[in-house]
N, C-alpha and C positions, 0 to 999 in steps of 0.2 A: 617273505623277507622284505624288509622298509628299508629304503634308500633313503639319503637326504638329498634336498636338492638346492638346501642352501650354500649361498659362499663364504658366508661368517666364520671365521674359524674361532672357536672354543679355546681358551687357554686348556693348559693338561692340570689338572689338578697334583702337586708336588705331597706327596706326603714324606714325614719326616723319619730319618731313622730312629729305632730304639733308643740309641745312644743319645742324641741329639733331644728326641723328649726327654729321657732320662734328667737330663741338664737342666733342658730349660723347668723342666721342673722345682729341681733343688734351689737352682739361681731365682725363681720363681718367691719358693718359701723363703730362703735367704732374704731378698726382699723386705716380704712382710714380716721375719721377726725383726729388721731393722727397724721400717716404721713403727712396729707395736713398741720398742725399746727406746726412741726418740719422742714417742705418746708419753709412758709410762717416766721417762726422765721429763718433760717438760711439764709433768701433772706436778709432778716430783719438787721441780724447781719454785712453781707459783704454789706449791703449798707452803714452801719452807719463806717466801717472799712475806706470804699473806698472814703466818699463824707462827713464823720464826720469832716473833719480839714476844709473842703471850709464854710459847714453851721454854721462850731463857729467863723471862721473868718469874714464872711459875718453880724453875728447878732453885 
């Protein structure tokens, strides 16, 4: 059997409930379909800035 004989005390490692990963999980994804939807609307917005005058001239 090994004793230690230091005095440092170790934090306890916390793990998380089920639940609680559950969560952070979806709030996780939630997230990133936010950024990907604030990407995909700002591609959005500089295409209609850049290429908006040729497609109303063109109809």
């Amino acid at each position: 059997m090994v004793t230690t004989t230091s005095s440092v005390r170790l934090p306890r490692h916390r793990e998380l409930s089920p639940t609680a990963a559950a969560l952070l999980t979806i709030g996780g994804n939630i997230l990133i379909l936010a950024i990907v939807g604030l990407a995909v609307a700002g591609v959005g917005i500089a295409a209609v800035a850049v290429f908006g005058a040729q497609l109303l001239g063109s109809l």
